[in-house]
N, C-alpha and C positions, 0 to 999 in steps of 0.2 A: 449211443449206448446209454439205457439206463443208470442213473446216479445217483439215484434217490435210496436211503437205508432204510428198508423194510421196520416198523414197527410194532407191526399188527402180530401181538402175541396171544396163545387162546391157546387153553388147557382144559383137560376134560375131565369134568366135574360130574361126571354121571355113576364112576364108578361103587359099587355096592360095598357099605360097610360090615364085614365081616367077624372082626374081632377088634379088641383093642391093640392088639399086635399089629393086625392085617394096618389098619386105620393110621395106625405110625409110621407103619412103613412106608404108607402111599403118600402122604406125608412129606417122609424124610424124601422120596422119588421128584414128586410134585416141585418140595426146593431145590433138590438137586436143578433140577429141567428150568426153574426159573433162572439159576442161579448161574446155568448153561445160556442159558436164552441172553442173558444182563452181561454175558462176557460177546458173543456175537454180536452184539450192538452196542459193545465199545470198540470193538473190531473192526465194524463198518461205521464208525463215527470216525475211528481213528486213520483208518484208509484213504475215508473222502477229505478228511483234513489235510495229510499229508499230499496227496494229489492236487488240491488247492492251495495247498504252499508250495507247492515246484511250480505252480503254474506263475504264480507271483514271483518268487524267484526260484532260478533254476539253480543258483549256486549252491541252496541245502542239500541238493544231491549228493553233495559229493560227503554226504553221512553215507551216504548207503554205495561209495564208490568201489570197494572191495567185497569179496568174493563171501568173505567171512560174514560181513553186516548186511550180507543184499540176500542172501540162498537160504536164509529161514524165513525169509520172506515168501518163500515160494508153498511152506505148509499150506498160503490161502488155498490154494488149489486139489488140496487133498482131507482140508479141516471135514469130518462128518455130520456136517448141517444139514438143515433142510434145502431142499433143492429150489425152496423158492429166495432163499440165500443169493445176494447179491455179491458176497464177497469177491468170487473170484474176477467177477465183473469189474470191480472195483481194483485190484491188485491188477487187473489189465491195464485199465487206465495212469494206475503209477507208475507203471512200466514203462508204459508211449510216453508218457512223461522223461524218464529218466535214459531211456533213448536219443534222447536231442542231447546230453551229456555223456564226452566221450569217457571221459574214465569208467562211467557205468557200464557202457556200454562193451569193453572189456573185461568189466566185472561180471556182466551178464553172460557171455559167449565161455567164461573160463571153465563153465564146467559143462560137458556136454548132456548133464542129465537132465540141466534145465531148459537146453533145447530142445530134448525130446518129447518135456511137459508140453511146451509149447507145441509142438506139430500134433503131440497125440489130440491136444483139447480141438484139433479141426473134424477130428473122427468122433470124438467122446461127449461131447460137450458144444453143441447147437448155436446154445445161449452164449456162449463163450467165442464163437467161430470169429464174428467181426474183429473183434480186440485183438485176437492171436493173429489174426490175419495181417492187422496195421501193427504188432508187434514185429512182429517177423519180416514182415517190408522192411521195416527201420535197420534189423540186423543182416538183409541178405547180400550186404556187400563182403560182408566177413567172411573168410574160410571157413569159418569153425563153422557157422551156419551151413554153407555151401557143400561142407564134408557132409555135416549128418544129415542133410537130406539126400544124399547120393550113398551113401553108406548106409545108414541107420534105417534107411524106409523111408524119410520126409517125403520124397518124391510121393511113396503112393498116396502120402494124406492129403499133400497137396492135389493131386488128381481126382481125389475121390470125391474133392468140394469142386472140382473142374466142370468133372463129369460126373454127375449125381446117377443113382441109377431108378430111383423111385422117390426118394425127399425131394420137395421143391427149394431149392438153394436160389436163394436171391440172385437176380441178376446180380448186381453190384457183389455180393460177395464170389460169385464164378469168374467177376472180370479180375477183382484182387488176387483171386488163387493163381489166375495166368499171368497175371503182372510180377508177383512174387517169383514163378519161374523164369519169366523170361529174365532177372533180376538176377537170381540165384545162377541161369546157366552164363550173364555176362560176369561172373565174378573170375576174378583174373585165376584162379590158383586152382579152384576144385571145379570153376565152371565149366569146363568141355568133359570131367563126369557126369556133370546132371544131365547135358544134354546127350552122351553116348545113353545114359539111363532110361532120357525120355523116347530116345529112337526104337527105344525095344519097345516101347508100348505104340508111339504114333509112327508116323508116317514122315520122311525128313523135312517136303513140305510144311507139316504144322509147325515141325519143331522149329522150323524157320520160322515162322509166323509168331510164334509163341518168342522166340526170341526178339522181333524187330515189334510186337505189339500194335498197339496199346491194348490191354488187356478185352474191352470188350471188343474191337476185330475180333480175336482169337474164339471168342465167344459163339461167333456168329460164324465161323470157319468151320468150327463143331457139328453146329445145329445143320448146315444146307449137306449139296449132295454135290460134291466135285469129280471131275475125270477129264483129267490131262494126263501128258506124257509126262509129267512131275508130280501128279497127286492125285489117288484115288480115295475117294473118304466116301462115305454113306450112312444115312441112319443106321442101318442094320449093325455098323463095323462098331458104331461108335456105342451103342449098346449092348452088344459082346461086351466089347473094353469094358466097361463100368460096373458090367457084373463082373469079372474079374479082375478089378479094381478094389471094386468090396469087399471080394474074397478075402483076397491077401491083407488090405487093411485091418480087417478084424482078426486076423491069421496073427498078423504083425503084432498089433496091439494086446493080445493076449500073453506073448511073449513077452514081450517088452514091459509089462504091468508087475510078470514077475518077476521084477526087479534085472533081468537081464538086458543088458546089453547088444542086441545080436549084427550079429555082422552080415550085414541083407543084401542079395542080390536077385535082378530080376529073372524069376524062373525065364528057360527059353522059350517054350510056350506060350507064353504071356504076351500078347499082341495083339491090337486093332488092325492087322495087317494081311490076318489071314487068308483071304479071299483073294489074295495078289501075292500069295507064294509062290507059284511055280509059274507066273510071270517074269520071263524074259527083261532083266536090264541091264542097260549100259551106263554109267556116269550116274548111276540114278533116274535114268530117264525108263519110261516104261514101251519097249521096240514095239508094242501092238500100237499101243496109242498114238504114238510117235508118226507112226505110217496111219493109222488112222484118219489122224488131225494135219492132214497135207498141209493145211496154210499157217502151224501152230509156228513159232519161229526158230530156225536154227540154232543148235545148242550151240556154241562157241568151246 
């Protein structure tokens, strides 16, 4: 991730003198905008500082171990910069930092609206995906995390960087999205909702897969074309999926931005599974293929 605090400022000096009113005002604007510009770059001075002093020592963390002194921390993520603005990049990396410190990290989880920043910035925010991604790795042993992605929608943010439906999503960040699940559904408390969540969209096949990992297998489980009496996938299924993935992603986040809370669950609908509805099963086994694949091995 990028570390480096943008410096490069440029103001435009073309505009036409009109009066001496006009001329003042543009003026009073111009310092205004500077005066804006010299607080963002004590902001990202101050960030990378702080994140290079957790790194040196981790025990200053625990300035920021409570709920109250850590979650105005989070305006980085909402300040109205320029988007060539590093900050929030920067408030990522304080965070993977104060992740390795547990009290933080209960200070982090206590409020669930700062969880949601965090999953939204996998749909909202490109330049932000890595950071959130190794953020939320760090938290996904927690319930709280574990809830609001089986409650709140995380699931489909997480999917949506899984299963891209037209962005090219790095490898590496698709393998993180599935390690993050498979993480999220071993969590003792809320984990077998993620995975009842994940079965409405995949196949119980993947969701096996996605649970035993490591995230790029699961990558690559996506990509080919399977048919056994345990798992039918295909390109075709898994590009359904993703535009209905999208959907509701941007469905979700639209809500969610105004300021609600929602209490989300996956339409029935909503499936990678289509094409093997009115197929025939027992145990989860699929009885065409089953007898198909004479030599496949007995279910026990």
């Amino acid at each position: 991730m990028d570390t480096h605090v943008n410096s490069d400022v440029t103001t435009d000096g073309s505009a036409e003198q009109h009066s001496s009113d006009d001329s003042s005002a543009s003026l009073d604007g111009k310092s205004l905008e500077r005066e804006d510009l010299e607080l963002v770059k004590n902001l990202q001075y101050g960030l990378l500082s702080l994140q290079l002093l957790l790194t040196k020592n981790l025990n200053l963390a625990s300035v920021l171990s409570t709920k109250e002194k850590l979650f105005p921390l989070f305006e980085c993520f909402s300040l109205p910069v320029s988007s060539s603005s590093n900050i929030p990049q920067l408030f990522l990396l304080v965070l993977s930092r104060l992740t390795t410190y547990a009290p933080c990290v209960e200070a982090i989880v206590a409020d669930s609206s700062g969880l949601l920043i965090l999953l939204q910035l996998l749909h909202s925010s490109p330049s932000c995906r890595e950071g959130a991604l190794h953020v939320l790795y760090a938290l996904a042993s927690t319930p709280e995390l574990a809830c609001a992605a089986a409650k709140h929608g995380g699931v489909v943010f997480i999917l949506e960087v899984l299963l891209p439906i037209q962005e090219e999503i790095p490898l590496q960040q698709r393998a993180a999205a599935a390690s993050l699940l498979g993480k999220l559904v071993g969590q003792t408390m809320h984990g077998p909702r993620v995975a009842i969540t994940l079965a409405r969209f995949l196949p119980d096949g993947l969701v096996l897969v996605i649970r035993d990992g490591p995230g790029e297998v699961v990558v690559t489980a996506l990509e080919q074309t399977t048919e056994t009496p345990e798992l039918v996938w295909t390109p075709a299924m898994a590009a359904s999926l993703s535009a209905q993935i999208a959907t509701m992603a941007s469905d979700l986040y639209r809500e969610q931005v105004k300021g609600r809370v929602v209490d989300w669950d996956v339409p029935e609908q909503a499936s990678g599974q289509q094409e093997m509805r009115n197929e025939p099963q027992v145990g989860g086994i699929y009885v065409r293929l089953f007898l198909k694949y004479t030599k496949f091995p007995e279910i026990s």
